[in-house]
N, C-alpha and C positions, 0 to 999 in steps of 0.2 A: 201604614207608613207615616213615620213624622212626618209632619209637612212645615217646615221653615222660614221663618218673618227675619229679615237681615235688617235690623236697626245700625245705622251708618253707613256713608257709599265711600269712604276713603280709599286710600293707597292699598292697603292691608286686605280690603273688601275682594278684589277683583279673585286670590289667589283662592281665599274661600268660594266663591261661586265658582268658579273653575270645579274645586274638588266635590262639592258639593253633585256638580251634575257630573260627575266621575261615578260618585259613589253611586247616584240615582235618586237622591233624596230630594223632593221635589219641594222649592221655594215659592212659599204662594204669592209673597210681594217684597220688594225692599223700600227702605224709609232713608230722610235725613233732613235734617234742618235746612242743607241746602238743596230746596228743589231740583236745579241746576244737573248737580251732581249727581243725586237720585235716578235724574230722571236717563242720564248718561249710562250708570250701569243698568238703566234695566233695559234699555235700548241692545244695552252690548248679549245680554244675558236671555232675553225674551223674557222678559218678568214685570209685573206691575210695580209701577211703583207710587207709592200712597204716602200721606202724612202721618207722622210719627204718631199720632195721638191714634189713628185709625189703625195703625199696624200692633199696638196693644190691645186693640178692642177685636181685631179681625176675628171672625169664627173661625175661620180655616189655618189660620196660625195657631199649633200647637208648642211651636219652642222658639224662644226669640231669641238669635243671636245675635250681641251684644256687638260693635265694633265701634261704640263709641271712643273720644278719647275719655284717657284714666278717671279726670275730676267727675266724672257723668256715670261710670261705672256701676256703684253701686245704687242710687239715686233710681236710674234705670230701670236695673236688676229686679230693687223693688216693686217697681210699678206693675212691670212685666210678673212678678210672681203675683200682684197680687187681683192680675189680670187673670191669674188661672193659669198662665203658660210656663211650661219649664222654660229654664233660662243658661245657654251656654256665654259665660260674656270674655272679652280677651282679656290676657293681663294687667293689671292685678285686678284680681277680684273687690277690693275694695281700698280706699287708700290708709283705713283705719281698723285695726283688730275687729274695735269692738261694733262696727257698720260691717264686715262680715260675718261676726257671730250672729248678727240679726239676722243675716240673708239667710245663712244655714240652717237657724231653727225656724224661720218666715218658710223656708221649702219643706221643712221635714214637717211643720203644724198644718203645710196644706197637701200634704202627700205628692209635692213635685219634684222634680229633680232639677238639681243646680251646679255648675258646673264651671270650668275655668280654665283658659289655655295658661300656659301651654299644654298645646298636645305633644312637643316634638319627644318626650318622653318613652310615647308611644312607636316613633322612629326605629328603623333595622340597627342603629349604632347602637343606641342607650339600652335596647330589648337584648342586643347579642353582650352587652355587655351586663346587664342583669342577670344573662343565663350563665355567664362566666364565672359571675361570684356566687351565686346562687350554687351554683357546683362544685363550688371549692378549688378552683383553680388557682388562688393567690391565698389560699388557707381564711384565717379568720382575719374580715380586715379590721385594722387598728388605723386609719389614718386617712386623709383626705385631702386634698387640694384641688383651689379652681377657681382661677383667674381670668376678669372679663376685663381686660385694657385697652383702652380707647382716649381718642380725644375729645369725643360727642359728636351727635346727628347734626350739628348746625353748619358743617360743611357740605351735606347735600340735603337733609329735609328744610320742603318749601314753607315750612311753619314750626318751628322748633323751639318754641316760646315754652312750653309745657313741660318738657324736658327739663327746664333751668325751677321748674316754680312748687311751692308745696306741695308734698307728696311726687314730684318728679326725680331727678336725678337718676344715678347709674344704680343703683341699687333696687329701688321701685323699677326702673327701666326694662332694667339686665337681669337682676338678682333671680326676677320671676325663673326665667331657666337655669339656672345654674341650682337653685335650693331646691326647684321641682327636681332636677334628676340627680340631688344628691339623696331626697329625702327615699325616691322611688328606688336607687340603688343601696342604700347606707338604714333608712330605716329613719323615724323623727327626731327630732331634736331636742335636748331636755334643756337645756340652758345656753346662752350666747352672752358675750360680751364684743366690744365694738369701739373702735375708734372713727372719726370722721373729719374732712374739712375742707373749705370752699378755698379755690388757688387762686381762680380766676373772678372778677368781679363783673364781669359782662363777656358777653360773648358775642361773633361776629358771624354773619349769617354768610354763607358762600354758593346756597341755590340762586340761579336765576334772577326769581319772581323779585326777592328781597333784598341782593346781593348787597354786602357791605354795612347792611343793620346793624347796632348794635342794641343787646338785648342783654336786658338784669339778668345776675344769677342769683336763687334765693335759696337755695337749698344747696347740701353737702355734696360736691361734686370727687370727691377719693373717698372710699366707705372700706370699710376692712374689719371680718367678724372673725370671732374664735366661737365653732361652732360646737359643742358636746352634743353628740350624738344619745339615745336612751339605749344603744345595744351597747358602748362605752367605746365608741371609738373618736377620735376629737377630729375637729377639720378646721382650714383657714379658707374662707373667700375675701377677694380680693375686688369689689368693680373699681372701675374710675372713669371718669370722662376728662382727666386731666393727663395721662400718660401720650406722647408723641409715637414711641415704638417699643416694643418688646418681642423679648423668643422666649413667655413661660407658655406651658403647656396650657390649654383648655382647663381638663379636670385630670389628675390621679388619684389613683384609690391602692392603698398602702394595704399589703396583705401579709400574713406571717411567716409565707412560703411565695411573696412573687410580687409584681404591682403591674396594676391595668392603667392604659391609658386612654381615655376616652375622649372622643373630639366636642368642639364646640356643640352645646346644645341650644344652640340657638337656631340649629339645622338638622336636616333628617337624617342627612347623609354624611358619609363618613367613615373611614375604618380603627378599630379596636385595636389595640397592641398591647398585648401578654408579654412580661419578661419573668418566666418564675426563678427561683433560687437555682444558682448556678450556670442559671442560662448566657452565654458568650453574647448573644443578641434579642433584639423583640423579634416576636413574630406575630404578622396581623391574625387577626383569628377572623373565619370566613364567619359571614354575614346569615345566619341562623332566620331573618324574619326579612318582611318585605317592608314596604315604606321607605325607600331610597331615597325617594326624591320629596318632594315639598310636598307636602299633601296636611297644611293647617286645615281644620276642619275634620281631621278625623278624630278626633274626643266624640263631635258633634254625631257621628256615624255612630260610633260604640255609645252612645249615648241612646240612640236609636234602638239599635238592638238589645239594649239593658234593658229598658224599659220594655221591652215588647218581653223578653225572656225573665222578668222583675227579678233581676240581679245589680248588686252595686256597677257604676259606671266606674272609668279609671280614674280620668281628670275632675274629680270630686268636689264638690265647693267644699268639703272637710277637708281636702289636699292644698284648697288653694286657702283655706283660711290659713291654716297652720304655715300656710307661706308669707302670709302678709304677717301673722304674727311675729315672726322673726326676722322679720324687716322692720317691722316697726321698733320690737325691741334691740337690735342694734343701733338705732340713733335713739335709743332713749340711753340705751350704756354708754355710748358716748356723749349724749348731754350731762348723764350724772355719775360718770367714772364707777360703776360699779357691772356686778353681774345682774342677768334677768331671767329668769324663769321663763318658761316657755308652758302654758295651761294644755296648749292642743297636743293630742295623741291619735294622728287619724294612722288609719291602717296603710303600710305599703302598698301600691295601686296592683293586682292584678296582671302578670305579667302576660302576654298573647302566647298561645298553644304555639309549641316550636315549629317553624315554617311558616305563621301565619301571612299572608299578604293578599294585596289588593284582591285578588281573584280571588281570595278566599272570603271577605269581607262583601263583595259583590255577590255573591254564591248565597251567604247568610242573608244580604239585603234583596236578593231578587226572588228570593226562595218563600218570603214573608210576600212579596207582592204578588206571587201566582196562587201560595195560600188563600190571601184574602180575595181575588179572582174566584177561585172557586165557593 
């Protein structure tokens, strides 16, 4: 069994160790710069907790999950791979292409596996709607949309500085799920162009701890791509952290005989709607896989059993470079008004056996632990 090193104790941390000892997968310590806080989740958790430098070195840490914030990501990533340990870390993988093309060949030159939330991908919405098109239920699709509008996190997160700064924004923020489960439903991206720009020039904090800060903005807070898919079908996203309110949809997916509607994937849960040609109304289409509810950290899980069964994982550090690549090159098309090529071609992620859920994932991870018993 992997055994799990949790590098960060934030907000984000607790929902991971919850799933974590759901699935069974046993954490041998967690780390953070703030003592403090470390020392709080492992108290909640029953787990040691140790200093960051000692939780790369640890012998019984086989894969170090990443929950740093974004600037620290890849920096990390590296240490930790070249610590020997596979590495899951949260979005994004890196805040620059070409610091992820390192991470990726840095894992594949030491035979580890590297890897990248989101998993919500891996979710009962985005799986039943995978198997939707994957079967031709809206024909061949031609077309895409998927809108993440917002006003940004500095109305309830208690630290939201990061958000506004290099390599933050709604795009970096948000984009990570929306281009994961456009690329996991639709297929890679061959080329994007992109428009971008900042509304607001500081922002006002409304948590608590800081209420009433204000705070620089330094990056593009409305971002908007034209995505060209490589199977040829095109798509527009939308983030923003400048929008007040809106009624578009999450994502659709434009097909030759119908169009699917899929909910936010920034959650697990959620129901599909099918309207094919001629149809008078949608109809939800029932939920085909398990993973309803919240369960981040299950990449982390199939990541587990990849590597015991040495087959590709889903949430792939080739899935998440190919995401940051086309993040980055939408604010480069919008810095220099043109198109941008897209290098990365990783494969569609592996879609879960039909009905797959928790009990069946528990079933494969306890099955490997009465194995190694015997």
């Amino acid at each position: 069994m992997i055994r799990v090193g949790v590098m960060g104790c934030g907000v984000i941390s607790e929902v991971y160790l919850k799933n974590l000892q759901l699935f069974g997968i046993p954490v041998a310590a967690v780390a953070d710069l703030d003592q403090a806080r470390a020392a709080a989740r492992a108290e909640q958790f029953q787990v040691p907790a140790i200093a960051p430098d000692e939780l790369l070195a640890h012998p019984e840490v086989d894969l170090v999950l990443n929950l740093t914030v974004p600037k620290a990501h890849a920096d990390l990533a590296r240490q930790a791979l070249e610590h020997g340990k596979h590495v899951h870390t949260e979005k994004p993988l890196a805040l620059r292409a070409e610091d992820a093309k390192a991470l990726v060949d840095l894992a594949r030159a030491r035979g580890l596996r590297l890897g990248s939330a989101p998993d919500t991908f891996l979710g009962s919405h985005l799986q039943t709607a995978r198997k939707l098109l994957d079967d031709g239920w809206i024909g061949e699709p031609i077309g895409a949309t998927a809108f993440m509008m917002s006003h940004g996190p500095e109305r309830w997160h208690p630290n939201p500085d990061f958000f506004y700064q290099a390599g933050g924004g709604p795009m970096f923020d948000m984009g990570p799920y929306y281009l994961t489960a456009l690329v996991h439903l639709m297929g890679p991206v061959r080329r994007v162009a992109g428009t971008a720009q900042t509304t607001f020039s500081t922002r006002v904090i409304g948590s608590p701890n800081r209420f009433g800060e204000r705070i620089p903005v330094e990056t593009p807070t409305h971002v908007q791509a034209l995505l060209e898919f490589e199977r040829g079908a095109t798509g527009l996203l939308v983030t923003t952290f400048d929008v007040w309110h809106s009624e578009l949809p999450r994502i659709e997916i434009y097909g030759t005989e119908g169009t699917l509607a899929v909910p936010d994937p920034n959650y697990f849960e959620g129901t599909v709607r099918v309207r094919r040609r001629g149809a008078e109304a949608w109809s939800p289409a029932p939920a085909l896989f398990g993973f309803a509810e919240n369960r981040r950290g299950l990449a982390v899980a199939d990541m587990a059993l990849a590597i015991r069964d040495h087959r590709p994982h889903r949430a792939s550090g080739d899935l998440a470079l190919h995401v940051v690549e086309i993040m980055e090159a939408v604010h480069l098309s919008a810095r220099e008004g043109r198109h941008v090529e897209i290098a990365s071609r990783p494969d569609r992620p592996e879609p879960w056996p039909i009905g797959y859920d928790e009990t069946a994932l528990q079933l494969d991870l306890w099955g490997q632990r009465e194995r190694d018993k015997s």
